[in-house]
C-alpha positions as a LaTeX table, in Angstrom:
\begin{tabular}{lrrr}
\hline
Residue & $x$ (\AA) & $y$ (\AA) & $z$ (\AA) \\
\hline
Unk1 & 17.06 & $-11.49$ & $-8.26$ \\
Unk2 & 18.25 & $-13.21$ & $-5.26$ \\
Unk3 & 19.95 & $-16.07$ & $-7.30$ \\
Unk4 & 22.12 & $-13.38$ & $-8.85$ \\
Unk5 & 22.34 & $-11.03$ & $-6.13$ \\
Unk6 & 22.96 & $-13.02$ & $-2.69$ \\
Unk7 & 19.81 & $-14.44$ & $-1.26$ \\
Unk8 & 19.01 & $-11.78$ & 1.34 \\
Unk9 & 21.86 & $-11.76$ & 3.49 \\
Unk10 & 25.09 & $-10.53$ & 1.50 \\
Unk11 & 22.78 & $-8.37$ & $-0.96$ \\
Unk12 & 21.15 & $-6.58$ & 1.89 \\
Unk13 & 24.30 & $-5.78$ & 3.95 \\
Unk14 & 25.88 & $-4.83$ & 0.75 \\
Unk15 & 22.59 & $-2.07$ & 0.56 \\
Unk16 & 23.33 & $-0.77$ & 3.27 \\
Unk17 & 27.02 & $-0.52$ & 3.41 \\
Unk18 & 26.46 & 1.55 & $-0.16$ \\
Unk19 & 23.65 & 3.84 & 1.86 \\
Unk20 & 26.05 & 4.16 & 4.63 \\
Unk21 & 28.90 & 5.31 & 2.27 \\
Unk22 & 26.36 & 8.61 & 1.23 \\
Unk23 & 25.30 & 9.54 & 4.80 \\
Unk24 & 26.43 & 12.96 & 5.92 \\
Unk25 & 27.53 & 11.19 & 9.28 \\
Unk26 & 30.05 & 9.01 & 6.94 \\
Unk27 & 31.34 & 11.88 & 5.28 \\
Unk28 & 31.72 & 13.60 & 8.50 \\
Unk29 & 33.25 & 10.82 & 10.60 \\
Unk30 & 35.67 & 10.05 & 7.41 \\
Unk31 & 36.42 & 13.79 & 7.13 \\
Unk32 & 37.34 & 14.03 & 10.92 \\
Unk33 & 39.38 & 10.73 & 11.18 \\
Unk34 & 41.47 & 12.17 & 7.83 \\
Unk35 & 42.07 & 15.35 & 9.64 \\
Unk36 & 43.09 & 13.59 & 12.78 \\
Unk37 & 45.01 & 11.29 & 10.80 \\
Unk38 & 47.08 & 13.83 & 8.80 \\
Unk39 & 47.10 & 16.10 & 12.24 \\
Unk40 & 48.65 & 13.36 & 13.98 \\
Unk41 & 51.60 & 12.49 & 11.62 \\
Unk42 & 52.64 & 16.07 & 11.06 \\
Unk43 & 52.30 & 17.98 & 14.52 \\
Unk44 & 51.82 & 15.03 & 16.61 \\
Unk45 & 53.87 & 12.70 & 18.68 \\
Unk46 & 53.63 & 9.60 & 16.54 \\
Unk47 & 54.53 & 9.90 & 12.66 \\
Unk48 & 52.96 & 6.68 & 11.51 \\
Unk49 & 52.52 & 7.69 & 7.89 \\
Unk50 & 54.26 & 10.83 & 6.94 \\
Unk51 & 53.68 & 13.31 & 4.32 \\
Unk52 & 52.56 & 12.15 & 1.66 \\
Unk53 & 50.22 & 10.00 & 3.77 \\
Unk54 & 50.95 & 6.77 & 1.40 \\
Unk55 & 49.21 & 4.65 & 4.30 \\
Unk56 & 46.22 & 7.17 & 4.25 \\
Unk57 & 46.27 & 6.83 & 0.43 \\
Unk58 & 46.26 & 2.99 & 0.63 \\
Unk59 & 43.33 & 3.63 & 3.16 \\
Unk60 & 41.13 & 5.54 & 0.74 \\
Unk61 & 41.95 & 2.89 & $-2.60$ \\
Unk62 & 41.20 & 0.10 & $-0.46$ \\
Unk63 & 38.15 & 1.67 & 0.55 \\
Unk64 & 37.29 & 2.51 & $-3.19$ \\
Unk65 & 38.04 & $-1.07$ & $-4.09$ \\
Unk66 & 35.09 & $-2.13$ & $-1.73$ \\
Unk67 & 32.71 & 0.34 & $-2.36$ \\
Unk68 & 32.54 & 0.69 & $-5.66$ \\
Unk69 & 30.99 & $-2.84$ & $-6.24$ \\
Unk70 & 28.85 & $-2.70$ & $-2.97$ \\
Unk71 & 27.47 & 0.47 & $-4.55$ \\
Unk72 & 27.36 & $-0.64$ & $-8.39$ \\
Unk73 & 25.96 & $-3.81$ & $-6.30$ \\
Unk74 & 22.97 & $-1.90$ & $-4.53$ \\
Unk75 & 22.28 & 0.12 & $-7.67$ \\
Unk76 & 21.70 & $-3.26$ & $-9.88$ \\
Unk77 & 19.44 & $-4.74$ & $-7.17$ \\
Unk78 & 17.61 & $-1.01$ & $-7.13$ \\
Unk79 & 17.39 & $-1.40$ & $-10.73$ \\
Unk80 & 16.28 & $-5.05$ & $-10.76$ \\
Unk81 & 13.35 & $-3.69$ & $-8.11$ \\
Unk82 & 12.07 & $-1.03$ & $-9.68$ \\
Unk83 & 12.06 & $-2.93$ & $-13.16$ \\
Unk84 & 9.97 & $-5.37$ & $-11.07$ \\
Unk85 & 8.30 & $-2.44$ & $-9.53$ \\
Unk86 & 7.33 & $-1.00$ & $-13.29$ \\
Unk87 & 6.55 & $-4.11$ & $-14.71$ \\
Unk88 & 3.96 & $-5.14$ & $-12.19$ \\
Unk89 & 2.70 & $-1.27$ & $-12.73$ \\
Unk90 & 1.67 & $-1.90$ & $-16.33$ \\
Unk91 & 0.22 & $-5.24$ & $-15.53$ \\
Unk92 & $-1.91$ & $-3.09$ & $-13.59$ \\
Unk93 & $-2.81$ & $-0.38$ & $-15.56$ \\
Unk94 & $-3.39$ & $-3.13$ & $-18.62$ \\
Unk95 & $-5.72$ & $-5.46$ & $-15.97$ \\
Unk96 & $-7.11$ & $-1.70$ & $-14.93$ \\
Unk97 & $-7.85$ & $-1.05$ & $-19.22$ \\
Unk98 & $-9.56$ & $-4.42$ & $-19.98$ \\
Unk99 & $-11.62$ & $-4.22$ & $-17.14$ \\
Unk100 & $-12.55$ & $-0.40$ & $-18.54$ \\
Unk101 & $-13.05$ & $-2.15$ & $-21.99$ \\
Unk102 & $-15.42$ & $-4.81$ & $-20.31$ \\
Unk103 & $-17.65$ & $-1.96$ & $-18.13$ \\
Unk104 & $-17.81$ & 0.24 & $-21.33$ \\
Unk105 & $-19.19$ & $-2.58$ & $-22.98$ \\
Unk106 & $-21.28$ & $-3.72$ & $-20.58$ \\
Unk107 & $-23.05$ & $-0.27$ & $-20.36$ \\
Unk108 & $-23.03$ & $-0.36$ & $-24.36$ \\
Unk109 & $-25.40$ & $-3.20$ & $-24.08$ \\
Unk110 & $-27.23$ & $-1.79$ & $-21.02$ \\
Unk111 & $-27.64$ & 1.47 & $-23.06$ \\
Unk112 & $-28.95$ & $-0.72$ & $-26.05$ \\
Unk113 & $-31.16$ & $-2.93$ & $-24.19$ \\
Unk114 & $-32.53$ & 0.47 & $-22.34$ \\
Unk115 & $-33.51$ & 1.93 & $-25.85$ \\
Unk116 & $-35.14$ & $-1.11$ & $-26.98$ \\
Unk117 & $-37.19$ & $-0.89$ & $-23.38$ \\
Unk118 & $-38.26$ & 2.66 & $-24.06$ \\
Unk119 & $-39.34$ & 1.32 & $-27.62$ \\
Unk120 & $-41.45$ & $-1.37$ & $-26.68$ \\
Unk121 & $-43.11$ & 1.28 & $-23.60$ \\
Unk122 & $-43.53$ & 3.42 & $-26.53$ \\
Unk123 & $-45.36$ & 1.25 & $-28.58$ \\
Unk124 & $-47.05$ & $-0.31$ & $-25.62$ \\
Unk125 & $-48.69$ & 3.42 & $-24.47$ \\
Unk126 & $-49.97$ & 4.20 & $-28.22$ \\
Unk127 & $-51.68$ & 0.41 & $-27.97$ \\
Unk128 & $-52.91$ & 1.50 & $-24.60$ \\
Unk129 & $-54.44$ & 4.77 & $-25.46$ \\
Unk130 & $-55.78$ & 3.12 & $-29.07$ \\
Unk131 & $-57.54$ & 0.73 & $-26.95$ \\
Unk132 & $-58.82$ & 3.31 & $-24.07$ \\
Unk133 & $-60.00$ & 5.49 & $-26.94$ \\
Unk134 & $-62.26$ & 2.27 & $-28.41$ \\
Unk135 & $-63.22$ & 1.57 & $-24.94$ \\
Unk136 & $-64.69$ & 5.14 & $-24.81$ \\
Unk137 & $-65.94$ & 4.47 & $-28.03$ \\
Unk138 & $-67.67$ & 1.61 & $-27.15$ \\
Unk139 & $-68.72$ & 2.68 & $-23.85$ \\
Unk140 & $-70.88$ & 5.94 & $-25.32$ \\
Unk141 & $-72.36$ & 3.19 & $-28.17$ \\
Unk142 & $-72.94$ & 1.02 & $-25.35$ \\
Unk143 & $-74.24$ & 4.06 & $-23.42$ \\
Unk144 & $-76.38$ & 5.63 & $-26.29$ \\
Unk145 & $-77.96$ & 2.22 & $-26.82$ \\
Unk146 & $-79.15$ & 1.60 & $-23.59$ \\
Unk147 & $-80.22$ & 5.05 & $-23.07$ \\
Unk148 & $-82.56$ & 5.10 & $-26.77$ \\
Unk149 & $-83.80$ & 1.63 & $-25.27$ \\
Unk150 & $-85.18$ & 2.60 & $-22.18$ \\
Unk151 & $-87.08$ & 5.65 & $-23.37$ \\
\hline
\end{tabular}
């Protein structure tokens, strides 16, 4: 953008000469100097430009000629930025959606690997109990036969 625009210096001044142009204070110092101006050259003393103010009208189109490309200017670099500005927005939100894609996997396989964990526990408390029921099993045997022994 600076290549095309000015590198910093002439773009920026050229910003801020197309801001100034829309300030209220512009419009009201332009407004007053008119009506001094035309004030001037029809009640005044000095008739510099009299009616119909074709030095005042010279004024304003050479003003035109300079402002309208400082502000066409200013709204192409505005442009350029916020094109930059959006572009850089849905690198984001695409960086933002992959990494979404990666966690949502992630806790796919988390998810997965918790349900084969509850599986295994599963079949690891019916062993458990199988075998603590034969170890009762064997321990009343066991018990019985010791107790038919000794009498």
């Amino acid at each position: 953008m600076a290549a095309t625009f000015g590198n910093g210096w002439f773009g920026n001044k050229a910003e801020s000469f197309a801001r100034f142009f829309g300030t209220p204070l512009f419009l009201g110092a332009q407004t007053v100097i008119v009506v001094i101006w035309i004030a001037l050259n029809v009640f005044g003393w000095v008739k510099f430009d009299l009616y119909p103010f074709i030095l005042l009208n010279l004024a304003f189109s050479l003003q035109a000629a300079y402002a309208a490309p400082l502000i066409l200017l200013a709204q192409t670099r505005q442009a350029e930025r916020d094109k930059a500005h959006s572009e850089a927005d849905a690198k984001h939100r695409e960086e933002l959606a992959v990494a979404n894609e990666q966690r949502l996997a992630i806790a796919a396989q988390n998810a997965e690997r918790m349900f084969e964990l509850l599986e295994q526990n599963t079949q690891l408390t019916a062993i458990t109990k199988q075998l603590s029921e034969r170890i009762e099993v064997l321990a009343t045997e066991l018990h019985e036969k010791l107790v038919s022994e000794a009498k």
